[in-house]
DSSP file (Angstrom, degrees, kcal/mol; ACC not computed):
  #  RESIDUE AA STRUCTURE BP1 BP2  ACC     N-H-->O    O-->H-N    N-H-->O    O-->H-N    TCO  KAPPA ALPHA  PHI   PSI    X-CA   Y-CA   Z-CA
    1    1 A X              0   0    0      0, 0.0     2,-0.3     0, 0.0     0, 0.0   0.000 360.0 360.0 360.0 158.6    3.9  -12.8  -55.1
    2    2 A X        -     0   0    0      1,-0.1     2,-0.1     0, 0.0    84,-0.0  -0.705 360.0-107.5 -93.7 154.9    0.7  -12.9  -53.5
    3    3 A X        -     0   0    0     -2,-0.3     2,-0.4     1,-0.1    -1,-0.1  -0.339  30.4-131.2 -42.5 124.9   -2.5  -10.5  -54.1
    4    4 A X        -     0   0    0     78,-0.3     2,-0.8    -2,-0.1    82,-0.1  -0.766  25.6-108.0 -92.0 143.8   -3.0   -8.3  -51.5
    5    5 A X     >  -     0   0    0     -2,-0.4     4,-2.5     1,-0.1     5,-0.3  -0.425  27.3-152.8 -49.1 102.0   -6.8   -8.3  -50.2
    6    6 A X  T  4 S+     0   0    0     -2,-0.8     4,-0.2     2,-0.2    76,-0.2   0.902  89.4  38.5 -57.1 -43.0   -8.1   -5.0  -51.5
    7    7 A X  T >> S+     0   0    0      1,-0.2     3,-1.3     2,-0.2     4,-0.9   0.986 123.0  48.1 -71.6 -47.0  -11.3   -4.1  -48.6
    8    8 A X  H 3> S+     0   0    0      1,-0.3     4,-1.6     2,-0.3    -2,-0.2   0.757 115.1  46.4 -77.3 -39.7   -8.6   -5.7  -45.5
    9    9 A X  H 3X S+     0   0    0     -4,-2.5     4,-1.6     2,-0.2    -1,-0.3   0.694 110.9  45.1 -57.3 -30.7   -6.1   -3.8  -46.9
   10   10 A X  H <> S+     0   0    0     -3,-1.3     4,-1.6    -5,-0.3    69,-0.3   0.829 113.8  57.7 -92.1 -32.7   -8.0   -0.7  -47.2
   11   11 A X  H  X S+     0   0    0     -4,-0.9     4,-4.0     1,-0.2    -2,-0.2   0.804 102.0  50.8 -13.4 -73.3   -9.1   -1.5  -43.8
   12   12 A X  H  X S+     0   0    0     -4,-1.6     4,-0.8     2,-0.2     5,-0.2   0.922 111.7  43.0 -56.1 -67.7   -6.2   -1.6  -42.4
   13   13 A X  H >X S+     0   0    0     -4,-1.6     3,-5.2     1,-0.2     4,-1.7   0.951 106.7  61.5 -51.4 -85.2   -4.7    1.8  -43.7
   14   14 A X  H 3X S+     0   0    0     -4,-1.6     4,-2.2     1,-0.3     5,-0.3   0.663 108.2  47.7 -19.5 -59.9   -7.9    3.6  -43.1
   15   15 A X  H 3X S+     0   0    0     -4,-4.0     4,-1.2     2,-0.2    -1,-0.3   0.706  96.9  60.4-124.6  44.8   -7.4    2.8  -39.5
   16   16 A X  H <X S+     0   0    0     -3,-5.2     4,-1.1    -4,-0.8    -2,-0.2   0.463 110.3  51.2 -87.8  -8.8   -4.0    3.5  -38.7
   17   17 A X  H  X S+     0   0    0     -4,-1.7     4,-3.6    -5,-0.2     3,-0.3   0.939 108.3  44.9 -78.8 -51.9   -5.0    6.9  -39.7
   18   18 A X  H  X S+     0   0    0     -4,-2.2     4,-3.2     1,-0.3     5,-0.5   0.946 114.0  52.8 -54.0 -40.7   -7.8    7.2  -37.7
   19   19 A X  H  X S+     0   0    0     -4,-1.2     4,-1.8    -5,-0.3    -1,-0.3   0.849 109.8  46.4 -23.4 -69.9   -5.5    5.7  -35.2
   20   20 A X  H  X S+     0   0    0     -4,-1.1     4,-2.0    -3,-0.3    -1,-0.2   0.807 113.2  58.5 -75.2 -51.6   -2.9    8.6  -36.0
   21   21 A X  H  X S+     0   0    0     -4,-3.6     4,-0.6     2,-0.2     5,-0.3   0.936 102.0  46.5  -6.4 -89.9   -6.1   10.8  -35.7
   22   22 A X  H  X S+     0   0    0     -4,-3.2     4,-1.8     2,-0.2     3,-0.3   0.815 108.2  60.9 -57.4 -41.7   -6.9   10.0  -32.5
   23   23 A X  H >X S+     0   0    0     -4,-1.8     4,-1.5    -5,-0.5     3,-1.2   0.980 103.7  51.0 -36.6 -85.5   -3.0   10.5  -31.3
   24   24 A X  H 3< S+     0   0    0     -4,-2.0     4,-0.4     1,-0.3    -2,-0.2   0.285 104.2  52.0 -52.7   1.6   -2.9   13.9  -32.2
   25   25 A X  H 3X S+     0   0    0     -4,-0.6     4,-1.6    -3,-0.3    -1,-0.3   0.612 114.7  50.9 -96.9 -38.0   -6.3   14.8  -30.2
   26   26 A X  H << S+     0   0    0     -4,-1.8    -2,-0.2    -3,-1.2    -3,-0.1   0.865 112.4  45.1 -66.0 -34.2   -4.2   13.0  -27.2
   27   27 A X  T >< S+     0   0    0     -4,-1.5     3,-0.7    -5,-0.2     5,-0.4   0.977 112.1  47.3 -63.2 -55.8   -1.5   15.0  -27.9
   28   28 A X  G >> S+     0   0    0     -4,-0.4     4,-1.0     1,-0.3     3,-0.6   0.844 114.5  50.0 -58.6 -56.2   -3.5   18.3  -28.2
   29   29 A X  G 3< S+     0   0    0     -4,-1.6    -1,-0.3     1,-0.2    -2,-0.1   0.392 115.5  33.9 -88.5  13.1   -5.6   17.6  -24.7
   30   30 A X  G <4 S+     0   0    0     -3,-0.7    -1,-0.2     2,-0.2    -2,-0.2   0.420 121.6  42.7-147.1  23.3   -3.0   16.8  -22.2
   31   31 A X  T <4 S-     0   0    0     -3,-0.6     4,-0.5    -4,-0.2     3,-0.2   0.538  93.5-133.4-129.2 -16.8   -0.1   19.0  -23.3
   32   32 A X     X  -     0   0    0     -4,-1.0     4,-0.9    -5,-0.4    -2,-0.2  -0.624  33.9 -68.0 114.5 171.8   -1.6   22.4  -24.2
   33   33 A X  H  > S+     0   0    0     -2,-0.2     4,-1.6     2,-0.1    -1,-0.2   0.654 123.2  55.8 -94.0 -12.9   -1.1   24.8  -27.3
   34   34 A X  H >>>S+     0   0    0     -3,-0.2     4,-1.7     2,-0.2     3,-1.0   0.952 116.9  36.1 -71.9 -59.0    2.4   25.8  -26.7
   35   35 A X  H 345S+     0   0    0     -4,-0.5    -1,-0.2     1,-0.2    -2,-0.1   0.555 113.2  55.5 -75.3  -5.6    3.5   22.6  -26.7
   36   36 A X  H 3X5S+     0   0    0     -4,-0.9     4,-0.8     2,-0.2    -1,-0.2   0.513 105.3  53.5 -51.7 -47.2    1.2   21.2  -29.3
   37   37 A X  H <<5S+     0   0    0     -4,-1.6     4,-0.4    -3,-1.0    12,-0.4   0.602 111.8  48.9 -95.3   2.4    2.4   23.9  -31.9
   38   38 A X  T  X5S+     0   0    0     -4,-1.7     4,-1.6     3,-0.1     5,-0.3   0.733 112.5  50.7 -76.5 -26.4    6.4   22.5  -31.0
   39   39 A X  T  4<S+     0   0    0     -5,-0.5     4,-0.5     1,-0.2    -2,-0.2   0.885 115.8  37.7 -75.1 -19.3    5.2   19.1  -31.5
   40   40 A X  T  X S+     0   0    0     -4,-0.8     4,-0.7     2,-0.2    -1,-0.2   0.696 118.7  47.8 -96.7 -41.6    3.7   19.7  -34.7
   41   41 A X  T  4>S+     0   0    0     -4,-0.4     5,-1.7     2,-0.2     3,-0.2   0.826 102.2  61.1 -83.5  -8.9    6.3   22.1  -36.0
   42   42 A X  T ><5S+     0   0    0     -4,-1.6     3,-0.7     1,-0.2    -2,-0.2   0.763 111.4  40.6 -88.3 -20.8    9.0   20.0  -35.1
   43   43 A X  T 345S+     0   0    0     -4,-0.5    -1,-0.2    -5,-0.3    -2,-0.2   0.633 107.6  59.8-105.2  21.5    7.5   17.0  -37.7
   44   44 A X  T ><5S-     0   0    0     -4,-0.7     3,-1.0    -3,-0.2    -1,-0.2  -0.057 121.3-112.1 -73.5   9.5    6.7   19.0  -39.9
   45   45 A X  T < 5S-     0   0    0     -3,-0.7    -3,-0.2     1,-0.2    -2,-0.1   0.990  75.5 -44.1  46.6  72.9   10.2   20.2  -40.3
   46   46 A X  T 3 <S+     0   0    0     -5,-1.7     2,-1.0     1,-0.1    -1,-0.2   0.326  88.0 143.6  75.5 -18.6   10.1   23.7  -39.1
   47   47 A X    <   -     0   0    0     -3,-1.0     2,-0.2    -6,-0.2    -1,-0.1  -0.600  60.1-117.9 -77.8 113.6    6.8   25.1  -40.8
   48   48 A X        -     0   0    0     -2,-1.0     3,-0.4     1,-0.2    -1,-0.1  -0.129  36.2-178.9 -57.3  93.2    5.5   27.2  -38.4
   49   49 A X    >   +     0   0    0    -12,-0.4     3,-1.1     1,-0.2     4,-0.4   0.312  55.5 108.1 -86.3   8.2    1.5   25.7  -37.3
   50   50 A X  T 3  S+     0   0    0      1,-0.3     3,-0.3     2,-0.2    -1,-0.2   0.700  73.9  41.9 -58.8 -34.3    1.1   28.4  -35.0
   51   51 A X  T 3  S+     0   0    0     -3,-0.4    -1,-0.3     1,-0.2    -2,-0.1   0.202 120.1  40.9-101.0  15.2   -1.5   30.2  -37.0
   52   52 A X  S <  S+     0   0    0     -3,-1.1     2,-0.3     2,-0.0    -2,-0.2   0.519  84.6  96.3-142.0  -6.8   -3.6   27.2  -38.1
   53   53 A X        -     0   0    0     -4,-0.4     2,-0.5    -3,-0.3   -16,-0.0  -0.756  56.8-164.8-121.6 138.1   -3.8   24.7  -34.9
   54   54 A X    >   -     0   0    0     -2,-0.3     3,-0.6     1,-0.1    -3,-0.0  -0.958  10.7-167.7-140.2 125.4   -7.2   25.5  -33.0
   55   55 A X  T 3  S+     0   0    0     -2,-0.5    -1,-0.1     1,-0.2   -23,-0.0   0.476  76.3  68.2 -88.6   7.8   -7.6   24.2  -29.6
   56   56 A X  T 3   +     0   0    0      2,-0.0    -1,-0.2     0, 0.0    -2,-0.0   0.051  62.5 150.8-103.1  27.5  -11.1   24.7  -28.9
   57   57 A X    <   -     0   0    0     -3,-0.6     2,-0.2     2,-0.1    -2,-0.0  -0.189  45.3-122.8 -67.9 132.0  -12.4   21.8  -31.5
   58   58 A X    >>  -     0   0    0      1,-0.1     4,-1.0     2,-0.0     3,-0.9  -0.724  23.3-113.2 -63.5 135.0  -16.1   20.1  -30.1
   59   59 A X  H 3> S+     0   0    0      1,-0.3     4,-2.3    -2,-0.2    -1,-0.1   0.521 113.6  59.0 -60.8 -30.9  -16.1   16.7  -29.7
   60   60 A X  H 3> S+     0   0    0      2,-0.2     4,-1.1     3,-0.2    -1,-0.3   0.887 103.6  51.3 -35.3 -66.1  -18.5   16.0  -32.5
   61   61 A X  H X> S+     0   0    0     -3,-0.9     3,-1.3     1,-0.2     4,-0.9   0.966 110.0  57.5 -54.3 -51.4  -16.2   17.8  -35.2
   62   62 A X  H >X>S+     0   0    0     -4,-1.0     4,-4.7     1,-0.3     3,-3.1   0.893 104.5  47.8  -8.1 -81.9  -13.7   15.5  -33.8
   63   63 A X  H 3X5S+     0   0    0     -4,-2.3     4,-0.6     1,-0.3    -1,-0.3   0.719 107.2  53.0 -42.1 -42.0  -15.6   12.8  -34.4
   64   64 A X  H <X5S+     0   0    0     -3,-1.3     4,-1.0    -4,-1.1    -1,-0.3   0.392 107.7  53.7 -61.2  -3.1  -16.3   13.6  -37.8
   65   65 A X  H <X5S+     0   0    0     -3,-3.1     4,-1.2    -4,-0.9    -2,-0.2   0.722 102.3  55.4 -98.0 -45.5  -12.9   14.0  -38.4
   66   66 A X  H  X5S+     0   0    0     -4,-4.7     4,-1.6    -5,-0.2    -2,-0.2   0.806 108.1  50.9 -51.7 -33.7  -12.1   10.6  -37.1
   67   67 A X  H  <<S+     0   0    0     -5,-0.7    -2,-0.2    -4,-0.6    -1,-0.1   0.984 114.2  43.5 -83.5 -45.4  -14.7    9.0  -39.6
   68   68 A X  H  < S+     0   0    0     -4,-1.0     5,-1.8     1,-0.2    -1,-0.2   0.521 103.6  61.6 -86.1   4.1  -13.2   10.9  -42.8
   69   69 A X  H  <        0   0    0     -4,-1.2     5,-4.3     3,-0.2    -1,-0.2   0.893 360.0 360.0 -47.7 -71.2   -9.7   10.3  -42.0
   70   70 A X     <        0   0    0     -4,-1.6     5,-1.4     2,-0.2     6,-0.2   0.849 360.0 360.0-117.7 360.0  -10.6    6.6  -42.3
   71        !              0   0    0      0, 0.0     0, 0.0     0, 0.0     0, 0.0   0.000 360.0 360.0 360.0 360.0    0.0    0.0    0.0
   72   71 A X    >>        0   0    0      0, 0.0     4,-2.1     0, 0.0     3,-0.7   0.000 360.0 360.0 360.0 -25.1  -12.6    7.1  -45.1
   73   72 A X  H 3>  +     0   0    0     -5,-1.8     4,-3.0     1,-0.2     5,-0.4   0.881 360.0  60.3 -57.9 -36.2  -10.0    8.7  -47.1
   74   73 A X  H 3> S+     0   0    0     -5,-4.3     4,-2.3     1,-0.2     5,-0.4   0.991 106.4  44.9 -44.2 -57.3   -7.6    5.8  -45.2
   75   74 A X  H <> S+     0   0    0     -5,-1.4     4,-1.2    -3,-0.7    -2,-0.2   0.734 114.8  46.6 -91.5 -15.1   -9.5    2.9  -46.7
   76   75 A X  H  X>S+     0   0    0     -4,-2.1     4,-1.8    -6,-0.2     5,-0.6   0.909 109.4  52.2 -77.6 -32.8   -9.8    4.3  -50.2
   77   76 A X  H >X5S+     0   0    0     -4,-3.0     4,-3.4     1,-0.2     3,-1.9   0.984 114.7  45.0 -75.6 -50.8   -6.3    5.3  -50.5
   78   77 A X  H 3X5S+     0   0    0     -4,-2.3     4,-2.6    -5,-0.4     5,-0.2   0.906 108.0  55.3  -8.5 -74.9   -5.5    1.9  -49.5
   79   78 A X  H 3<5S+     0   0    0     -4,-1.2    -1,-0.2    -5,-0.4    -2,-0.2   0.657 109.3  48.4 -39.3 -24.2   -7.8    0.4  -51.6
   80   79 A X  H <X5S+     0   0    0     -3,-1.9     4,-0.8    -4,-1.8     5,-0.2   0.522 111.0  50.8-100.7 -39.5   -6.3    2.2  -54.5
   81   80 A X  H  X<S+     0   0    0     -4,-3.4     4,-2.3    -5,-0.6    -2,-0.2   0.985 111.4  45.1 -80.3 -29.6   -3.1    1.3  -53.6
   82   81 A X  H  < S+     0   0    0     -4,-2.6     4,-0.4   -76,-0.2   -78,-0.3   0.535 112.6  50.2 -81.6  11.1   -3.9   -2.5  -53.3
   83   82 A X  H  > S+     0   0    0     -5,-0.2     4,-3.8    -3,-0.2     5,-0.3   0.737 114.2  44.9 -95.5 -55.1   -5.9   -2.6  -56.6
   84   83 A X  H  X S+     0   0    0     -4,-0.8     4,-1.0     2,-0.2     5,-0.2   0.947 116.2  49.7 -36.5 -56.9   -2.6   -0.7  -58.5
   85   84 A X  H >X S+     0   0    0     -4,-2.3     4,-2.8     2,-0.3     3,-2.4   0.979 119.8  38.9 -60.8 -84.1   -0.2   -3.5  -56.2
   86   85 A X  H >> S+     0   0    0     -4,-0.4     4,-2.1     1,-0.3     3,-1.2   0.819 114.8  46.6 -11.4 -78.0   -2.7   -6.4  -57.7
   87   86 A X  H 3< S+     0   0    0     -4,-3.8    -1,-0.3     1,-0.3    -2,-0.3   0.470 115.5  52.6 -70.8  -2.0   -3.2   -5.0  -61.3
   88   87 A X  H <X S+     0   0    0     -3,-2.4     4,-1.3    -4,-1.0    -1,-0.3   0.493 106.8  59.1 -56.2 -42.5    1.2   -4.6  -61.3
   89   88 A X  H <X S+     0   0    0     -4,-2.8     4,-1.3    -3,-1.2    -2,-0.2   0.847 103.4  45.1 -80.5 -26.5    1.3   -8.1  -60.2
   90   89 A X  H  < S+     0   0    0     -4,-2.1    -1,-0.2    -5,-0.3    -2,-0.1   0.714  98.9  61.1 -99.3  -4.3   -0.3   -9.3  -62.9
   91   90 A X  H  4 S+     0   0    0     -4,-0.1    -2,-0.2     2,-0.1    -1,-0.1   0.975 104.0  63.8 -57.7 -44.5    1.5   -7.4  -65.9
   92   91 A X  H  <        0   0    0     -4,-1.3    -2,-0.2     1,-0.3    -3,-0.1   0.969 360.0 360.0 -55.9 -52.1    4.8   -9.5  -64.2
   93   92 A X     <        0   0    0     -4,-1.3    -1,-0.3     0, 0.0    -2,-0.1   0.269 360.0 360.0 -32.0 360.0    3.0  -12.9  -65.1
């Protein structure tokens, strides 16, 4: 099997979170809080976000929230493609 590239990899995750990030602010702005805390309880399999989802966020926290989303993306990526690697070579 091949090595996965550990930074492209990490890359990668990191931003299909921010990605996922940036969804849920789309979601949040063009449908409202009612319909924000069904969308949210319904993937979350019933646990009740009503008390915890705040619609008034500033665009700035936002933002900062987009940048640790994917930093925490591209480490946990990274961690997984160092693990995948260092697994691939015990098979050898």
């Amino acid at each position: 099997m091949k090595q996965l590239n550990i930074k492209k990899f990490g890359f990668a995750v990191g931003s299909t979170a921010a990605l996922l990030y940036l969804g849920c602010m789309v979601v949040m702005f063009t449908v409202g809080r009612y319909a924000t805390v069904r969308f949210f309880n319904s993937l979350l399999h019933g646990l009740d976000v009503t008390s915890i989802v705040r619609m008034d966020m500033p665009i700035w926290e936002a933002g900062i929230g987009i940048l640790v989303i994917f930093i925490l993306g591209w480490l946990s990526g990274s961690c997984i493609a160092a693990i995948y690697n260092a697994a691939l070579g015990e098979e050898e």
